[in-house]
N, C-alpha and C positions, 0 to 999 in steps of 0.2 A: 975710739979711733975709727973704729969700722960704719960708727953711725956716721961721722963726720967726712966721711968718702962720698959714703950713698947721697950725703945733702950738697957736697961740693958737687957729685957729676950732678944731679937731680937741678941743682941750678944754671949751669954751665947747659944740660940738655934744652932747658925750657929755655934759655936765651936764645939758642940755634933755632929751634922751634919761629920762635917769634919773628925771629931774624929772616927766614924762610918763607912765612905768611906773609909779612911785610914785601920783600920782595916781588913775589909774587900778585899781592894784590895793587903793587902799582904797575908791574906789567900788564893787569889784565884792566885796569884802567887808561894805559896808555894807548889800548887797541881797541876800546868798547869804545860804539856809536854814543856821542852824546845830542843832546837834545834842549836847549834854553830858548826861556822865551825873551824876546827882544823888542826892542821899540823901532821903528825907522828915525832917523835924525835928519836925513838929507840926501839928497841925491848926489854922486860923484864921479860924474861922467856914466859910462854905462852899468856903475856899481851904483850900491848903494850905503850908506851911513848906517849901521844899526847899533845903537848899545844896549848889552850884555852884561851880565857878569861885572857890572861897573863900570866899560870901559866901551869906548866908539870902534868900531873894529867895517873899514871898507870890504864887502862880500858881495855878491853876484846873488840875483835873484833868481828864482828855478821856475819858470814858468815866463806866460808872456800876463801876469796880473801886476798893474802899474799901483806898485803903493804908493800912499799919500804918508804924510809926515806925520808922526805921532800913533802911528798905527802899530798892533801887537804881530809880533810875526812870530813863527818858529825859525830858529837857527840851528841846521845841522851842521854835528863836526863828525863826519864819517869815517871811521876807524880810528878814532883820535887824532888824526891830522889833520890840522890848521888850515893847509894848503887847500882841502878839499871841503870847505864850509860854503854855504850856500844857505840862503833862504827861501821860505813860501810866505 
């Protein structure tokens, strides 16, 4: 009876465990600087085309270097918000 306590909390403790890491590391993903390389596809008005991650995503370039189509760039997503993406 007394082993079967220790292995119910002992499993019950490591799910919380888990539960806790888990959380935590997609907070600390949701705030870390990301960093992907991208392609240009097009220009769109004073943005530009780049796909990412699979997908075409309209971002603002960081500098005044006029990319051509088909070129490698880096895409920041600073502090993980969308809103604040920019490329070089």
């Amino acid at each position: 009876m007394y082993m079967n306590n220790n292995l119910e909390n002992q499993i019950a403790l490591d799910a919380m465990i888990r539960g806790i890491q888990q959380f935590v590391t997609s907070y600390v993903d949701s705030i870390t600087t990301k960093i992907y390389d991208g392609i240009v596809t097009g220009q769109n008005g004073d943005k530009w085309d780049v796909k990412y991650n699979g997908k075409v995503h309209t971002i603002p370039l960081y500098g005044n270097n006029s990319p051509s189509v088909g070129k490698v760039v880096k895409v920041y997503i600073p502090q993980g918000n969308p809103n604040l993406t920019y490329f070089i």
